[in-house]
C-alpha positions in Angstrom: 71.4 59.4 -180.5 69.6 62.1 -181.8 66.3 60.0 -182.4 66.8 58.6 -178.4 66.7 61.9 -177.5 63.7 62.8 -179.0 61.9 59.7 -177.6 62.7 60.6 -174.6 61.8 64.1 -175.2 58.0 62.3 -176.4 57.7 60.0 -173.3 58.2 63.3 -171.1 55.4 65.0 -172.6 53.2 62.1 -172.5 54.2 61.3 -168.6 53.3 66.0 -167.8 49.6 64.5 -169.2 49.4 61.7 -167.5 49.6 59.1 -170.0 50.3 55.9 -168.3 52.3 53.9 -171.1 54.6 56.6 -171.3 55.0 57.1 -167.6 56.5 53.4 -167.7 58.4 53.9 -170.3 60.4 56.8 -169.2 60.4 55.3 -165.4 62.4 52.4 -167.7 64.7 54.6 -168.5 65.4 56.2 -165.1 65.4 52.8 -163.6 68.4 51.7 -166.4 69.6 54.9 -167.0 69.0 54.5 -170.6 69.7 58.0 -172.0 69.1 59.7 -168.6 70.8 59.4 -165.8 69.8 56.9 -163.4 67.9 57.7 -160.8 65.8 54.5 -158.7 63.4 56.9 -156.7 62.5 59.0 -159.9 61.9 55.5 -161.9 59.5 54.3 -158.6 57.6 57.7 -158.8 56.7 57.2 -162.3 55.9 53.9 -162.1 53.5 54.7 -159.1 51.9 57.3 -160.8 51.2 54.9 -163.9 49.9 52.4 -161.3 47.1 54.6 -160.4 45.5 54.3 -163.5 45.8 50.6 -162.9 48.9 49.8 -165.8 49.3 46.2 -165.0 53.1 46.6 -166.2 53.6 50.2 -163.8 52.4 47.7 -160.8 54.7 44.8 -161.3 57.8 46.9 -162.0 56.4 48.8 -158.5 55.8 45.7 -156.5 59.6 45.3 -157.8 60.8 48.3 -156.0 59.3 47.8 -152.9 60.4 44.1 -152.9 64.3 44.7 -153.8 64.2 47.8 -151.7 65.6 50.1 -154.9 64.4 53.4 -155.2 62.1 53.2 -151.5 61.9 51.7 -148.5 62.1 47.6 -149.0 58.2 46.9 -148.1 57.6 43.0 -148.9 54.5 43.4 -147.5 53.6 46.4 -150.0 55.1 44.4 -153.0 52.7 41.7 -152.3 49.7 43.9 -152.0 51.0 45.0 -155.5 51.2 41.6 -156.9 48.2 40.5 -155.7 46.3 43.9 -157.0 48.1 43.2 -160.5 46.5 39.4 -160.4 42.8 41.1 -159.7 43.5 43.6 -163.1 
C-alpha cells in the first residue's frame, strides 16, 4: 500500500510539470479509482491535457470519453476527430 501510495504521490508531481506519461497514468487511476477515488471528469482532464502534447495513448483513452459519454458530454463526433487525429500521430 505504501509503495501505491507513493507512485501515485510520483505520477502527481510529474502530471504539476506537465509530463504527459504521467498525466495518463494518474488519469488511469482516476478513471478506475485505483488508489484514488474515482472521479470520470478528473480522469478526462488529465487525459486531455496529455493529449496536447500529442500522447497517442491520452487521445484514445479521450476519444473514449467523449464516445461513452463518461466524464463529459457524449460527443461521437469529437471521439472520431480524436480517433482519426490518433491515426495521423
Amino acid at each position: 500500500m505504501k509503495d501505491r501510495t507513493k507512485v501515485i504521490e510520483l505520477w502527481r508531481k510529474g502530471a504539476d510539470a506537465d509530463d504527459s506519461n504521467a498525466l495518463v497514468n494518474l488519469a488511469m487511476c482516476y478513471d478506475k479509482g485505483f488508489e484514488v477515488d474515482r472521479n470520470k471528469k478528473k480522469a478526462c482532464e488529465l487525459y486531455e491535457r496529455a493529449s496536447d502534447s500529442g500522447n497517442v495513448e491520452a487521445i484514445l483513452h479521450l476519444a473514449s470519453c467523449f464516445n461513452n459519454g463518461e466524464g463529459v458530454k457524449q460527443d461521437k463526433k469529437k471521439a472520431v476527430e480524436l480517433l482519426l487525429c490518433a491515426v495521423d500521430l
